[in-house]
C-alpha positions in Angstrom: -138.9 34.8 -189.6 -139.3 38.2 -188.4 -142.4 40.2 -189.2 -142.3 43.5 -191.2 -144.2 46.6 -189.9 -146.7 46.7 -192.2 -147.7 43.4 -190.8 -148.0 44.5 -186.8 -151.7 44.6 -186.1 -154.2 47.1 -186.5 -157.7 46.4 -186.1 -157.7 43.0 -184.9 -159.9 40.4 -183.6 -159.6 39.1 -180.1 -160.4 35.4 -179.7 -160.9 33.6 -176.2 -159.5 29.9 -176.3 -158.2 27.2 -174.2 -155.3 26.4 -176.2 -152.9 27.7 -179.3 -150.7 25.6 -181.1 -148.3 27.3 -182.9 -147.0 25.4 -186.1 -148.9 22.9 -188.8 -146.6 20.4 -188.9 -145.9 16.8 -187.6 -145.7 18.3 -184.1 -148.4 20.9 -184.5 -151.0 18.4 -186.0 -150.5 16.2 -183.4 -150.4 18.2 -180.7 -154.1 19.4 -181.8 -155.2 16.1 -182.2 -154.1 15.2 -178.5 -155.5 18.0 -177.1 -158.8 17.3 -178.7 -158.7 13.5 -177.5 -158.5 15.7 -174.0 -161.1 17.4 -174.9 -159.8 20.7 -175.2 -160.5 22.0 -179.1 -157.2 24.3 -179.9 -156.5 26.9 -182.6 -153.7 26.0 -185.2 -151.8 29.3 -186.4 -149.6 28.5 -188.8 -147.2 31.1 -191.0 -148.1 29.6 -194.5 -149.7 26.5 -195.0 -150.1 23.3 -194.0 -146.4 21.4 -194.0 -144.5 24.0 -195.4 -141.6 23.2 -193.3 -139.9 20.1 -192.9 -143.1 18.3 -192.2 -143.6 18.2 -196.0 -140.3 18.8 -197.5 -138.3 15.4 -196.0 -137.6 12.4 -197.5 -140.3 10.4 -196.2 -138.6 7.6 -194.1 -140.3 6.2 -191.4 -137.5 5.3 -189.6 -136.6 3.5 -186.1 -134.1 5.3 -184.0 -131.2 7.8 -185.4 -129.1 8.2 -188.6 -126.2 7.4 -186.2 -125.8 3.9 -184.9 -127.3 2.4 -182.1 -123.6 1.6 -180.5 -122.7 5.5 -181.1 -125.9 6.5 -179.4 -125.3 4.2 -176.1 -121.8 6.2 -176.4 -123.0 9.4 -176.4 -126.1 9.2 -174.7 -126.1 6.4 -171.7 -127.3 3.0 -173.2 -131.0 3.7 -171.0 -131.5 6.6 -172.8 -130.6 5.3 -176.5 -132.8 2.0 -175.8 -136.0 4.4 -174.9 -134.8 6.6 -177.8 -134.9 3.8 -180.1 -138.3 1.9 -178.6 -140.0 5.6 -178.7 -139.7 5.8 -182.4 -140.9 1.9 -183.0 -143.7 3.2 -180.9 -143.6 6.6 -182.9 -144.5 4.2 -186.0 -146.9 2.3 -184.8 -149.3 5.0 -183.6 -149.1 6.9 -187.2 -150.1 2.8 -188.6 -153.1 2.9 -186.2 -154.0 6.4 -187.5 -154.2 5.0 -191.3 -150.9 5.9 -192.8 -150.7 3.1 -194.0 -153.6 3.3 -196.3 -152.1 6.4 -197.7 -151.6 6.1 -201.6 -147.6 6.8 -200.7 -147.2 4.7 -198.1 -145.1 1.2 -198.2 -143.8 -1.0 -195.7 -139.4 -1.2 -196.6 -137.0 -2.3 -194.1 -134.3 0.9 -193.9 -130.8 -0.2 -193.6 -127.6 1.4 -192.0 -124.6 0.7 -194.5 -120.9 0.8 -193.7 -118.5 2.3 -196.5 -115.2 2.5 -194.6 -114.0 0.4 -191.6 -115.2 2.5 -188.8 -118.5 2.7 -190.1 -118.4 -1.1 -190.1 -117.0 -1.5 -186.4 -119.7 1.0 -185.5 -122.3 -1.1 -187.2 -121.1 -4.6 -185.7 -121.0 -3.0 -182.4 -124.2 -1.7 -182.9 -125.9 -5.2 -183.7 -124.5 -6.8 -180.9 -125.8 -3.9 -178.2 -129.7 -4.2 -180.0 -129.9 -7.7 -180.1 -128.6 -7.8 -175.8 -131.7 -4.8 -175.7 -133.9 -7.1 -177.6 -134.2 -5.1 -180.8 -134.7 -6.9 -184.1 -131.7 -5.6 -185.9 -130.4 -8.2 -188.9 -126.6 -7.6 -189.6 -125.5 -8.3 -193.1 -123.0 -8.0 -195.6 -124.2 -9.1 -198.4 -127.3 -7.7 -200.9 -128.3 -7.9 -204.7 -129.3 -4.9 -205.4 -127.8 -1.7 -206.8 -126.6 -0.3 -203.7 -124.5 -3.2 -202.9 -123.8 -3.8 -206.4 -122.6 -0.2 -206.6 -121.3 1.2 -203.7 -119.9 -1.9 -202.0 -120.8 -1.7 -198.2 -118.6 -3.8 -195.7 -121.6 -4.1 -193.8 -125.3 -3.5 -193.1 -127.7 -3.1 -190.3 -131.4 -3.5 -191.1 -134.5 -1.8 -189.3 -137.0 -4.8 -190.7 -140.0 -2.8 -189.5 -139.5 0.5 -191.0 -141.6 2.4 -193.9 -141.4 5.4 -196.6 -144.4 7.7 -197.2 -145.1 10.7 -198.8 -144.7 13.3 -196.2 -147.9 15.7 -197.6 -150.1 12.9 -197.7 -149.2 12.1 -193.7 -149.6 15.6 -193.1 -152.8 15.3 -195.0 -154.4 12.8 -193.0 -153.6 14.5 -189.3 -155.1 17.9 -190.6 -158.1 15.5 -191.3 -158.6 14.2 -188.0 -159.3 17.5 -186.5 -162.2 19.6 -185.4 -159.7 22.4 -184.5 -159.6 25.3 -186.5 -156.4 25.7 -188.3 -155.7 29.4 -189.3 -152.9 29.5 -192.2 -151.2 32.4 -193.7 -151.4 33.4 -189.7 -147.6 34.0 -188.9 -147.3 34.7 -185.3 -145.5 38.7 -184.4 -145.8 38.5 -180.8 -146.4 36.6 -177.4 -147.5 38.5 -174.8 -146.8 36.5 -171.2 -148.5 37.0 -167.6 -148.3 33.9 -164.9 -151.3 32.3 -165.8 -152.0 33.1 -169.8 -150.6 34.6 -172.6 -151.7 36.1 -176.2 -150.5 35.4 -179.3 -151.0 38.2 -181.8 -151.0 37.9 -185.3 -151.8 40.4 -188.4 -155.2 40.2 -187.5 -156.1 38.8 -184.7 -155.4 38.5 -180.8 -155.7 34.7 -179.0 -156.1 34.9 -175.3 -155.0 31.0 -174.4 -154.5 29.1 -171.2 -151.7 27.5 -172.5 -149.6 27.9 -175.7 -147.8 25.3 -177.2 -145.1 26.2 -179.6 -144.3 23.4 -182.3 -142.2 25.5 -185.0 -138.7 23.3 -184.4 -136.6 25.4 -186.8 -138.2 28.5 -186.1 -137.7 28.3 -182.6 -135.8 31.0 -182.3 -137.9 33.6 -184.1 -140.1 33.5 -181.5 -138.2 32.8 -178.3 -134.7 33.8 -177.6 -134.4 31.6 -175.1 -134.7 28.6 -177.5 -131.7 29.9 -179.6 -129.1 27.9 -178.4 -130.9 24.8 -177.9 -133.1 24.8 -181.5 -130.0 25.2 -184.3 -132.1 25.4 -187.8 -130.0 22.7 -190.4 -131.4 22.4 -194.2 -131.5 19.7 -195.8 -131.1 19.5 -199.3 -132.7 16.5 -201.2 -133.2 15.9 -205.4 -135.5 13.4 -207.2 -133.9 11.3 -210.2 -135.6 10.1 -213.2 -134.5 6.3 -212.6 -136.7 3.9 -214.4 -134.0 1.0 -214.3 -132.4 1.8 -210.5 -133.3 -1.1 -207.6 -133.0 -0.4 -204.3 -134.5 -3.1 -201.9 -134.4 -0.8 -198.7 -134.0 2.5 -197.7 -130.7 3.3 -196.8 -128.4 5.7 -194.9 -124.7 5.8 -195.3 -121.7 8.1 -194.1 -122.8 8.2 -190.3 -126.6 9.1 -191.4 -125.3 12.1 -193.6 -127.1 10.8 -196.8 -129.7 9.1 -197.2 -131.6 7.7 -200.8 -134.9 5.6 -201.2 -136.5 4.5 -204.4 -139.9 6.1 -205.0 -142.6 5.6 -207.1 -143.0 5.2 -210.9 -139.4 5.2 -211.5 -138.1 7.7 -209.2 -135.3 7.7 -206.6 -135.4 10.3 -204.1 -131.7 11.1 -202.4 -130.7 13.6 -199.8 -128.3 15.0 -197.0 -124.1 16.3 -197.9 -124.6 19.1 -195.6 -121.1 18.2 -194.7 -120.2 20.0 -197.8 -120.7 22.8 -197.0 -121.9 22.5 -193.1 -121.5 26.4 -191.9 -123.7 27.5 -194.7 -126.2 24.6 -194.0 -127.4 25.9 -190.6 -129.8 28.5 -192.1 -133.5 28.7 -192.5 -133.2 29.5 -196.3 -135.2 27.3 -198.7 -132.5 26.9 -201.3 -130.3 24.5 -203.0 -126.8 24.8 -203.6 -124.4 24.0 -205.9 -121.8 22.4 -203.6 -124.6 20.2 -201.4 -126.5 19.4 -204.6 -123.5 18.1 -206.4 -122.2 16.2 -203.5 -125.9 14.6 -203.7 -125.5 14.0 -207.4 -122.1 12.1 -206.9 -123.6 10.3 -203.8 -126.3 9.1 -206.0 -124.3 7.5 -208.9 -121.7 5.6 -206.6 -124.9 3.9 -205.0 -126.6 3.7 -208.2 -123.8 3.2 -211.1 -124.4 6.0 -213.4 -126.3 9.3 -213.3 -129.4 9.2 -214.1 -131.7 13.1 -215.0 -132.7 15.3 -212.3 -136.4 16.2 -212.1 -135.9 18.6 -209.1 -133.9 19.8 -206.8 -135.5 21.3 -202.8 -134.9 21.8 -199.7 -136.1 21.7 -195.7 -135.3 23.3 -192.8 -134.9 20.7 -189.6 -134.4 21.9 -185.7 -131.1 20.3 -184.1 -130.6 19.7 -180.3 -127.7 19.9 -178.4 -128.2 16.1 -177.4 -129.9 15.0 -180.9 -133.3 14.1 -178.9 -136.4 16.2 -178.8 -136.9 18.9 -176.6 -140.1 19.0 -174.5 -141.4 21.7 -171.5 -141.9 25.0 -170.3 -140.0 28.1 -171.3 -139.7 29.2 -168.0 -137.9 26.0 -166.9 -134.9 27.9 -168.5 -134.9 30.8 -166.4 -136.8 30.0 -163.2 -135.9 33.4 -161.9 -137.3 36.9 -163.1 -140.3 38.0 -163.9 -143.4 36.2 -166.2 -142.6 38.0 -169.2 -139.0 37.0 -168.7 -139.8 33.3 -167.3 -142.3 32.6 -170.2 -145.7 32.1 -168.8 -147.5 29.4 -169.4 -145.9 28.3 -172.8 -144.8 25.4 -173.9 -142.0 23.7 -176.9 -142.2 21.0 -178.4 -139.3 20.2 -181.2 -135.7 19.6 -181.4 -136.4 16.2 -183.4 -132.5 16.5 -185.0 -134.0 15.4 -188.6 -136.5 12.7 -187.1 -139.3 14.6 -186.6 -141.6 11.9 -188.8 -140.0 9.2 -186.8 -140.7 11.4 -182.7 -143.0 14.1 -183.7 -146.5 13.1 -182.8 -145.7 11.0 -179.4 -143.6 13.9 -178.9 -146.1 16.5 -179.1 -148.4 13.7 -176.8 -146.0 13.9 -174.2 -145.9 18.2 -174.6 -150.1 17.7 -173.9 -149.2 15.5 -170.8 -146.7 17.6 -169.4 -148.7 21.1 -170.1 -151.8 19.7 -168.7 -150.6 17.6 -166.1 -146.9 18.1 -165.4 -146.4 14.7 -166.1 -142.4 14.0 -166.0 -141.2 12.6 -169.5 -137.6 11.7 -170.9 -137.2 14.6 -172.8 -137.7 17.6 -170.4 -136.2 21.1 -171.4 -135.2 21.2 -167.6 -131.8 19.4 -168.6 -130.9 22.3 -170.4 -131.7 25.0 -167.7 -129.3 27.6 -167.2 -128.3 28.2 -171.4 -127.6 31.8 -171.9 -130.6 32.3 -174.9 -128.4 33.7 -177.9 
């Protein structure tokens, strides 16, 4: 988001601190909290509130690896890097368990499951199963189920993440803003950063923050703050509805059509359903919070062939997620991009963490770890910005 003159700051404070994080979200939260298990107590600026982005506006899956399957991954990626991929969100999982989301009111344990509607899907799938189970991932293939989405929809096949969850995305968010001491400033949307070699400012309306290190965790807004990040971050919205369905069963939580949609019963009736960019895809990579007529209604028609009729809308939103070039997360330096020029040009010492490729429940807080690790000890990690040095910003 760009901000408006009347905005730029005029009598500000200036504030001294190790670190900034920029961004509230899964990333941001967690970035805070590792910092502070470093010792290191940073302050959280973010542009509205709490979760405003995707952090609180997904679906709430919990989910091991990618919407695309494991076999397409090894294809794409080099079968090393989609076997950490995939281990790095069952570890992902685990550490927001330890943390107590699991005792969130939201929360359930519900095996997600990949289903096949047309033959390449199900090639895909059986190809997939085979490759985990060699890697020594728990991955049931199936091809049968009772419930309405196999009653309905009639998948050839299915592949099953047995220890995956659903939450409610707020409440997540919730709990990591709880297990800070550092003080989160909302309503604090950032209108500069000002780079030298060792340290940098971030100034907002009203205030100035002198940091050692800044760590920018704003995934889809990448780009409104560094153009160097431009053509790696590509903001995607997703568009998800909530149905009045009383009388729907769905067992798991499923993903069909290559991970474009997605649909999971929720609580007290309700069935939560998303994805169909593919509708209208050119229009989907925006940051506008809006729902459309075309996405929606592909949602809609999605919904009743895997539940058997329509069943009342209760509302209708959107979020916007950060895509990467590769589909992983994107982790370092800004200078890393452009090793030459000067520190204003280079980036000083600032940091991203993002590019989660709508995963960013299932990688954002080891993610943000490993952007702590690397920023205070250059510690190498899978997901370095460095592969992508040499990108003309856009």
């Amino acid at each position: 988001m760009t901000v408006p003159w009347w905005k730029q700051p005029g009598r500000v404070d200036r504030v001294r601190t190790r670190a900034v994080v920029v961004g509230a979200g899964v990333a941001g939260l967690s970035a805070a909290m590792h910092l502070e298990r470093r010792g290191i107590r940073p302050i959280v600026l973010e542009r509205h509130r709490v979760a405003s982005g995707a952090s609180g506006r997904n679906a709430g899956f919990l989910m091991r690896g990618a919407a695309e399957s494991y076999a397409v991954a090894c294809d794409e990626l080099g079968r090393e890097t989609a076997r950490h991929a995939w281990r790095f969100t069952e570890e992902n999982i685990r550490a927001l368990r330890d943390l107590g989301v699991a005792l969130t009111p939201g929360y359930r344990d519900r095996p997600s499951c990949l289903l096949a509607l047309n033959d390449a899907e199900a090639h895909d799938l059986e190809r997939s199963a085979s490759l985990m189970a060699e890697d020594g991932f728990e991955a049931p293939f199936i091809t049968t189920g009772d419930d309405d989405a196999w009653k309905n929809a009639s998948p050839l096949c299915g592949l099953v993440n047995p220890h995956d969850a659903v939450c409610d995305p707020q409440e997540v968010m919730t709990l990591l803003a709880s297990k800070l001491d550092a003080e989160i400033r909302t309503n604090a949307e950032v209108a500069a950063i000002n780079t030298s070699p060792d340290r940098v400012e971030v100034v907002t309306h009203d205030a100035v923050f002198e940091a050692d290190i800044v760590l920018l965790c704003v995934n889809a807004w990448a780009r409104t703050l560094s153009p160097a990040l431009a053509k790696l971050v590509e903001p995607n919205r997703a568009q998800m509805l909530a149905l009045d369905a009383p009388g729907a069963k769905l067992d798991m939580a499923y993903y069909a059509n290559e991970g474009g949609e997605y649909i999971r019963a929720g609580e007290g009736g309700v069935v939560l359903v998303g994805g169909c960019r593919r509708f209208d895809i050119e229009a989907e990579r925006t940051l506008a919070d809006e729902a459309t007529e075309s996405v929606q209604s592909g949602i809609e028609a999605f919904a009743e062939r895997v539940l058997g009729r329509r069943y009342p809308v209760l509302r209708r939103w959107s979020g916007p997620m950060g895509f990467s070039p590769d589909g992983l997360p994107i982790v370092g330096r800004l200078s890393e991009l452009s090793p030459g020029g000067t520190a204003e040009t280079r980036g000083g010492p600032v940091y991203f963490c993002g590019g989660f490729t709508g995963h960013g429940m299932s990688m954002g807080h080891l993610t943000a770890r490993d952007a702590v690790e690397y920023a205070l000890d250059d510690r190498p990690m899978p997901w370095s910005i460095s592969r992508f040095s040499g990108r003309s910003p856009g």
